[in-house]
C-alpha positions in Angstrom: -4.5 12.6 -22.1 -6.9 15.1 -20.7 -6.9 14.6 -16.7 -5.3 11.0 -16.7 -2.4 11.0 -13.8 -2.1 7.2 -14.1 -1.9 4.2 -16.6 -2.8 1.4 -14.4 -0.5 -2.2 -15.3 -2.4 -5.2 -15.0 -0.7 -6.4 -11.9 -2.6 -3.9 -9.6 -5.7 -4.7 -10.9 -5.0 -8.3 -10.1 -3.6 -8.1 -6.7 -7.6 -6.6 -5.8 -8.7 -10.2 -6.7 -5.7 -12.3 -5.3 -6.8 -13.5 -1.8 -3.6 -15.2 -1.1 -1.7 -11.9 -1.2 -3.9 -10.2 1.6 -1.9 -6.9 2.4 -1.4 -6.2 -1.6 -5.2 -7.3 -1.9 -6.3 -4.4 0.1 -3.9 -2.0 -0.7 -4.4 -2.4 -4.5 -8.5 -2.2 -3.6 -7.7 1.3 -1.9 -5.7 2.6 -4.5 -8.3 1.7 -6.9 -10.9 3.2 -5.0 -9.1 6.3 -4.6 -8.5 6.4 -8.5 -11.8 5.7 -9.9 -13.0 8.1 -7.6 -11.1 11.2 -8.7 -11.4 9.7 -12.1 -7.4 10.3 -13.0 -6.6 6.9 -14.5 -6.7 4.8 -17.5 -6.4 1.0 -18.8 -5.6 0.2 -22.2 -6.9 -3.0 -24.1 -3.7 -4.6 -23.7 -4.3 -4.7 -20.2 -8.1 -6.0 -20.3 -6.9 -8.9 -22.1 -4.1 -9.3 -19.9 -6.3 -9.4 -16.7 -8.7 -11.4 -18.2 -6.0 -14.1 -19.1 -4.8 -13.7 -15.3 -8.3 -13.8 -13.5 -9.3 -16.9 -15.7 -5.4 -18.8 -15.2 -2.6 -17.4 -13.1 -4.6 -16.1 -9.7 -3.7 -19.1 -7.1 -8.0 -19.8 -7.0 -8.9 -18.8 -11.0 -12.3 -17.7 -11.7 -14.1 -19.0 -13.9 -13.8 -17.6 -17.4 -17.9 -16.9 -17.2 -16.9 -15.1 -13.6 -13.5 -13.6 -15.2 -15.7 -12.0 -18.3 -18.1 -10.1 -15.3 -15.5 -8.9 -13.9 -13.6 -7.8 -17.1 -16.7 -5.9 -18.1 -16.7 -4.6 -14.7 -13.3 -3.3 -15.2 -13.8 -2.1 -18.8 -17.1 0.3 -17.9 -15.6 1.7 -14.6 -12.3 2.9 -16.3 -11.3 5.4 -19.2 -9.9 2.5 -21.9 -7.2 3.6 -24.3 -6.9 1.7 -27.9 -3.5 -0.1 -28.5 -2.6 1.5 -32.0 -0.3 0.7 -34.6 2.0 3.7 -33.6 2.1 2.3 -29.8 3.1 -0.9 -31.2 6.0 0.3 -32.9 6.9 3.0 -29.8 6.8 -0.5 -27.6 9.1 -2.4 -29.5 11.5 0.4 -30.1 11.3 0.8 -25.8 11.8 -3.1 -26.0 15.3 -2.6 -28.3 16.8 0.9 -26.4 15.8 -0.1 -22.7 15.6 -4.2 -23.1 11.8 -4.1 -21.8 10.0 -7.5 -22.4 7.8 -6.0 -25.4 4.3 -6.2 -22.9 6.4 -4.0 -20.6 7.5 -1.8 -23.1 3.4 -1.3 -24.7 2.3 -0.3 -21.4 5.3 2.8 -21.0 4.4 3.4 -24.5 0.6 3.5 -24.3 1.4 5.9 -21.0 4.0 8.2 -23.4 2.0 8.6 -26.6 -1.2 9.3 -24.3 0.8 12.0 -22.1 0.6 9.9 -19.0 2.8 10.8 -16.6 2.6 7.7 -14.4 2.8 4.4 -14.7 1.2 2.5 -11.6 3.2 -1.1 -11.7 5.4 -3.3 -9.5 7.2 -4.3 -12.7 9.1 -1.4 -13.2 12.3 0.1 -10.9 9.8 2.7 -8.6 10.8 6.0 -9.5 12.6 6.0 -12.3 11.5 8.2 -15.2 11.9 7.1 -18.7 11.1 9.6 -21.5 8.7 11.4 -19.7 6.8 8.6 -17.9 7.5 8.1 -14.0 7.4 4.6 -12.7 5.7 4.2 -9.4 5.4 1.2 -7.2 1.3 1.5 -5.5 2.6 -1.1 -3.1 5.1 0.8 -1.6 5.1 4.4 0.1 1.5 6.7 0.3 2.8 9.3 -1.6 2.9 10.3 -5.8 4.8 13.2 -6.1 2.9 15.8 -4.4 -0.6 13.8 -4.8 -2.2 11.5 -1.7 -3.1 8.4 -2.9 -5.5 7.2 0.0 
């Protein structure tokens, strides 16, 4: 995808809400800073509804949903949003079969591969490792992407 650097997973945008988890709180609030502002980074839907479903249920203090749907239309204007397609679907659960992803792990590498993404931002993946293209990096660990500063 034209200019996009990073597919960011759900659990980065969450950790900027979680006050519990102060140090990945503000370190997932830089890193998102740092992205929107050079405007290198993409969600997809799967992840909207994803961070919905965590913001309203799994944080330790839950919004509520009315609070959770701000912030998710927040989110959704102050990203570029990539479509979850039939063809991603069927790249996802093919990942999910070769490298034994869960299948919502597997749609996030797949929406980053069919969209020429080269990085995935997650803690959910082994940092570093490159699968078909796509390079798995950990935000919470190290300052550095490759050759690019992130904050």
């Amino acid at each position: 995808m034209n200019g996009v650097s990073f597919l960011v997973d759900t659990n980065v945008l969450v950790y900027s809400y979680d006050r519990s988890e102060h140090s990945k709180q503000k370190r997932a609030r830089d890193v998102l800073d740092w992205l929107r502002s050079t405007d290198r980074a993409a969600l997809s839907t799967q992840i909207l509804g994803e961070l919905f479903r965590a913001l309203s249920r799994r944080l330790s203090q839950p919004l509520s949903p009315q609070d959770a749907y701000v912030q998710l239309e927040r989110q959704a204007r102050s990203w570029r949003i990539l479509t979850v397609t039939p063809e991603i679907v069927l790249e996802a659960a093919r990942g999910a079969v070769q490298y034994q992803w869960a299948f919502w792990d597997a749609q996030v590498w797949a929406t980053a591969k069919m969209n020429h993404i080269p990085r995935v931002l997650s803690e959910d993946f082994s940092p570093g490792s490159r699968i078909e293209g796509v390079e798995f990096v950990n935000p919470f660990v190290g300052t550095i992407l490759g050759e690019e500063r992130i904050c």
